[in-house]
Backbone bond lengths (Angstrom), bond angles and torsions (degrees), N, CA, C in turn:
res aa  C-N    CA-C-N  psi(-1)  N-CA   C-N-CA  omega(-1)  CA-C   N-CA-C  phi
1 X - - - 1.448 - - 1.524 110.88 -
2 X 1.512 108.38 -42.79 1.423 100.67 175.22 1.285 131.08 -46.46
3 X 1.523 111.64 -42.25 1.466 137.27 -162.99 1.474 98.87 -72.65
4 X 1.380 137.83 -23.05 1.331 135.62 -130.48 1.397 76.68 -119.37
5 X 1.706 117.92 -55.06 1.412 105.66 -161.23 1.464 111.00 -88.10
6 X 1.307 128.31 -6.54 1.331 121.89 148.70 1.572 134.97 -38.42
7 X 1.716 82.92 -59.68 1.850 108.11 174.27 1.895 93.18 -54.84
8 X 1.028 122.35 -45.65 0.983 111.65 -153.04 1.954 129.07 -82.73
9 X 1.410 94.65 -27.15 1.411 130.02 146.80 1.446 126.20 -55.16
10 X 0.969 94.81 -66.12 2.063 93.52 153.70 1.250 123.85 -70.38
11 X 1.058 118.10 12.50 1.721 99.86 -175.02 1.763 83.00 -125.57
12 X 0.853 120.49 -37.53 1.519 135.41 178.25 1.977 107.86 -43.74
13 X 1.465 91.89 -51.18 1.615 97.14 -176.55 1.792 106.23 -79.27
14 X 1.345 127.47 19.87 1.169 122.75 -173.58 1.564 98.78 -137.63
15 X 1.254 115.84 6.46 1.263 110.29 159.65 1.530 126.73 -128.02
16 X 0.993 118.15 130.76 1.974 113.52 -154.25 0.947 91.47 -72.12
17 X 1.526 141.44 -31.38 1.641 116.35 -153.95 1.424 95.95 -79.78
18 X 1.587 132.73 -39.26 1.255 138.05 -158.97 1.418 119.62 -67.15
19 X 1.658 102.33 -31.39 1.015 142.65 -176.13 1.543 107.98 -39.88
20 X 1.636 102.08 -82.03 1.558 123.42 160.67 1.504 131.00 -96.14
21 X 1.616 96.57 54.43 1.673 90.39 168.04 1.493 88.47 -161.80
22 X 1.550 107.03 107.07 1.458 123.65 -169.33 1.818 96.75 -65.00
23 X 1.739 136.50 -36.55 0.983 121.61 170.05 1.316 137.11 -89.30
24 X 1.202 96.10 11.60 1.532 104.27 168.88 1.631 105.33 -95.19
25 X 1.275 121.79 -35.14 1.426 119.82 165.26 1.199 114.67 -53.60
26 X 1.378 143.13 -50.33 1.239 131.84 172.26 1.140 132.99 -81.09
27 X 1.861 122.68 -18.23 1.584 96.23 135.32 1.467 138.41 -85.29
28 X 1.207 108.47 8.92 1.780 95.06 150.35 1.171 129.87 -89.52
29 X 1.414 117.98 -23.18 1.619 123.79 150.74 1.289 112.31 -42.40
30 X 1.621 113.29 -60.50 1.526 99.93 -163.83 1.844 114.34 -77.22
31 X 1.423 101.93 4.45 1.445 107.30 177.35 1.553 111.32 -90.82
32 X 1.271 118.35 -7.71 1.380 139.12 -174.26 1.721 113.16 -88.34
33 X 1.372 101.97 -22.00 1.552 104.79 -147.82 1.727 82.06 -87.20
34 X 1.587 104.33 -179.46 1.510 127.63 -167.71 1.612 96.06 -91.33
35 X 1.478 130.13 131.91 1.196 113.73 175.60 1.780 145.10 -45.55
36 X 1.754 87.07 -43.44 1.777 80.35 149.53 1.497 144.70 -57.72
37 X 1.240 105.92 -20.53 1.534 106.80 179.49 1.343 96.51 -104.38
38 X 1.652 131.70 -21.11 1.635 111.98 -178.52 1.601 101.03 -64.01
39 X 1.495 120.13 -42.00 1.509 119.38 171.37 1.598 142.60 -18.02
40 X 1.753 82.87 -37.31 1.476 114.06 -158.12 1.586 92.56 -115.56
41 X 1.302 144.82 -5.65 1.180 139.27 -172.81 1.826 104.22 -121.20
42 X 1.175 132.17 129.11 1.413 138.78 166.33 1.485 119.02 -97.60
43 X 1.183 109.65 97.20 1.589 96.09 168.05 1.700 124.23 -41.01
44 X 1.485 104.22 -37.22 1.465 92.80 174.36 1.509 134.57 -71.45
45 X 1.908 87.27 -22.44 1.590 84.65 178.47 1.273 126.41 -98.74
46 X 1.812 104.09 30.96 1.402 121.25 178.71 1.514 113.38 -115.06
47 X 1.361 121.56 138.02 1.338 125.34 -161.90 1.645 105.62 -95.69
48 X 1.240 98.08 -24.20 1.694 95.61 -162.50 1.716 101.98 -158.90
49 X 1.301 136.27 136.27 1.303 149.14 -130.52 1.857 76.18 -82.87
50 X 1.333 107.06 -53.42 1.749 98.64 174.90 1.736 125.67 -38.27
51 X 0.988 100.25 -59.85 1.186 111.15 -178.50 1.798 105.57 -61.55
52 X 1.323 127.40 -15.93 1.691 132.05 179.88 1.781 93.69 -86.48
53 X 1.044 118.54 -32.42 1.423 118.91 -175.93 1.492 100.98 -69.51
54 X 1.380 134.27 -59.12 1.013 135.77 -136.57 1.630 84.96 -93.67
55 X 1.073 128.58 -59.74 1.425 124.79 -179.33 1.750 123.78 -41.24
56 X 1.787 74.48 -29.60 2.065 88.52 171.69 1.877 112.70 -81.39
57 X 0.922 96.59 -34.12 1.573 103.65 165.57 1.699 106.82 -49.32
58 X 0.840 94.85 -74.19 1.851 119.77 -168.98 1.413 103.30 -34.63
59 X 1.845 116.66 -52.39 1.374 140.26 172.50 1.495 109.60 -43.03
60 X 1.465 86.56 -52.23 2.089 80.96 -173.97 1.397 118.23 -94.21
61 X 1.371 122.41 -4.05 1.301 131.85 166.74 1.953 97.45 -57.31
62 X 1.569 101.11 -64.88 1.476 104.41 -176.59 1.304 117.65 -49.09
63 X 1.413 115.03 -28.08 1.578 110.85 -177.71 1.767 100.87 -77.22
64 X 0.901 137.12 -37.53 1.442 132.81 -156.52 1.679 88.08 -94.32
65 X 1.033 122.18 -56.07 1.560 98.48 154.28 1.449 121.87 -29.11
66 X 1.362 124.72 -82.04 1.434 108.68 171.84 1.509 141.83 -41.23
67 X 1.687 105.82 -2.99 1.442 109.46 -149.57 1.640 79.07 -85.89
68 X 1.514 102.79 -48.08 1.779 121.13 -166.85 1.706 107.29 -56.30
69 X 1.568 126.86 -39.35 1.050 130.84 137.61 1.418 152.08 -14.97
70 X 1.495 102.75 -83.82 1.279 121.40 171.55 1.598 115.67 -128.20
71 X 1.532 117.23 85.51 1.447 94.27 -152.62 1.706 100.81 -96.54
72 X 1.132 128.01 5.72 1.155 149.78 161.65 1.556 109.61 -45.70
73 X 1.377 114.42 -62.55 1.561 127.25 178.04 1.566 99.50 -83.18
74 X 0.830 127.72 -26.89 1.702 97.51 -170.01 1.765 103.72 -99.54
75 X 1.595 109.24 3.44 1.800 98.19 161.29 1.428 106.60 -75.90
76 X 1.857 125.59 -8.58 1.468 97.01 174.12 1.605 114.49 -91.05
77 X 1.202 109.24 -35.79 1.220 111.15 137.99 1.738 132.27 -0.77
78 X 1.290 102.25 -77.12 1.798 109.93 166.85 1.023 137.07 -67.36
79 X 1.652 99.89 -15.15 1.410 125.56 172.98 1.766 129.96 -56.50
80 X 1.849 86.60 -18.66 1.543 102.27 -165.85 1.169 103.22 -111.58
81 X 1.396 122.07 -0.11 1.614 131.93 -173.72 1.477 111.28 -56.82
82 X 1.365 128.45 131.97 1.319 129.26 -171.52 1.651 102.31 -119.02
83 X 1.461 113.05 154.14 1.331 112.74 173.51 1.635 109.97 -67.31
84 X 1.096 110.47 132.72 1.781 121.97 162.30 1.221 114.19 -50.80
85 X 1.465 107.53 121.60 1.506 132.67 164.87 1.560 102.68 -51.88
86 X 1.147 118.61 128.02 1.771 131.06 147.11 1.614 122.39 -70.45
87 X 1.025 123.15 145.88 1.707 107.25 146.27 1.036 137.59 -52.32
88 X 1.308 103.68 -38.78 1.888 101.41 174.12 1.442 111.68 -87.30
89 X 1.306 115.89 10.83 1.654 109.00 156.12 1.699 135.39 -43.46
């Protein structure tokens, strides 16, 4: 998650539209994210691209919690993991 929202923060400040339009930042964030945590994250029920980060944090904390848990269920889980969207995709 870190890596993603870095990439994503920098690439963000180099493009004007992204720049100034708080909902266009968070659906390209949430188009960025890993499918388990896009699951778990709502663009609508996010107010501000910050608050989609931090909730995405929170998401994958819980999964690696579960991994240590039940690590049986969360390899299907990983199973569905997709490579992260860029901006310059």
């Amino acid at each position: 998650m870190a890596e993603i929202t870095a990439k994503f923060q920098e690439r963000a400040l180099l493009v004007l539209q992204y720049a100034a339009d708080e909902e266009m930042k968070k659906v390209r964030y949430h188009d960025m994210l890993r499918d388990d945590i896009r699951e778990f994250v709502s663009i609508s029920g996010c107010k501000t691209p910050n608050d989609m980060i931090s909730r995405s944090c929170k998401r994958e904390i819980d999964l690696e919690h579960l991994g240590k848990r039940w690590p049986d269920q969360v390899r299907v889980v990983e199973g569905s993991r997709k490579k992260p969207k860029t901006l310059d995709q």
